[in-house]
Steps between C-alpha positions, in 0.01 A plus 500: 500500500173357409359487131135484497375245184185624315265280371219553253276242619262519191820375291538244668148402531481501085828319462331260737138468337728459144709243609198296578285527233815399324502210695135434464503497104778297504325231783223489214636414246670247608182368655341568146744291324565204727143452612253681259656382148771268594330263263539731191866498624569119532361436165662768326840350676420196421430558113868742530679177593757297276297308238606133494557305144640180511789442174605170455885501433700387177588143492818416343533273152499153526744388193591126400802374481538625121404855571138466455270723668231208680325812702547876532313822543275693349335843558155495601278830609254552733249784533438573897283829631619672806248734665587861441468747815186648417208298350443523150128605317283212457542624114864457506488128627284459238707591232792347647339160490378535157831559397671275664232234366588580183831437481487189748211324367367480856133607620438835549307437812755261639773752490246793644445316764880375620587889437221569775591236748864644466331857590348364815761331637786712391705209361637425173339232236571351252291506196672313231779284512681298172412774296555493110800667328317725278266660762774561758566907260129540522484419882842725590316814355179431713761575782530832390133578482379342830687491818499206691586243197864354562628202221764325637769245305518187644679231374400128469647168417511417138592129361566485163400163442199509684323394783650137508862633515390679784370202667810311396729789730236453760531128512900505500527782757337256756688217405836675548359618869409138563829383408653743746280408760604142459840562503496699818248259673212704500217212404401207643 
């Protein structure tokens, strides 16, 4: 017993003629992004990548035999810009730069134009380091206003007697390295 199949070849034909203009949309745009505006696409990558700030780690005290702090740590801010995703209005920069001038004591023009290098390259800058205790409120509700500005504690070494005690630890650091040297029979 034979069962005789009937096909509608105009089905098919469709299902056929659908399948590959499926096929050819999807062929262009993947030709459309990998050759026509792969460029648009590696920058925008590379401006979505990890931004890179370098933090310098707290040192512990150094204390004298009597308890005495001879050098410690202190907080110290920064005030970097990382480019946001999409570039700001010429106007915005602006204002950004004339605020942050204000509070930092630093040109106006200067800080416009590190905030614009950071645009181009996509990389974060720094535009004031050290920066003074009583601006630091002023400069953490700037953050809120424009995107892109980051302050960042730091911490640095402090000496509470000054610059010649921290020469003094300097000096004796190297002599105690010497002295091991020596007794291992390191120099000449």
């Amino acid at each position: 017993m034979k069962t005789k199949l009937n096909f509608n070849t105009q089905r098919l034909m469709l299902m056929f003629v659908l399948a590959l203009l499926c096929g050819a949309l999807i062929a262009y745009k993947l030709i459309f992004i990998q050759f026509i505006s792969h460029q648009q696409y590696t920058s925008q990558a590379e401006k979505n990548r990890t931004q890179i700030l370098y933090q310098t780690a707290p040192r512990g005290q150094i204390l004298a035999k009597g308890g005495e702090v001879l050098a410690s740590n202190q907080a110290s801010f920064s005030l970097y810009y990382l480019p946001p995703f999409e570039m700001p209005q010429e106007k915005v920069l602006i204002e950004m730069s004339e605020a942050v001038s204000k509070n930092t004591f630093k040109p106006q023009k200067d800080i416009l134009q590190i905030v614009k290098k950071s645009l181009k390259n996509g990389k974060a800058a720094l535009l004031v380091d050290n920066l003074a205790p009583k601006n630091i409120f002023a400069l953490a509700e700037l953050q809120n206003f424009y995107p892109g500005l980051y302050l960042l504690e730091e911490t640095k070494r402090y000496y509470p007697y000054g610059a010649s005690a921290a020469q003094g630890l300097g000096e004796s650091g190297t002599r105690e390295k010497r002295a091991g040297k020596e007794l291992a029979g390191e120099l000449n």
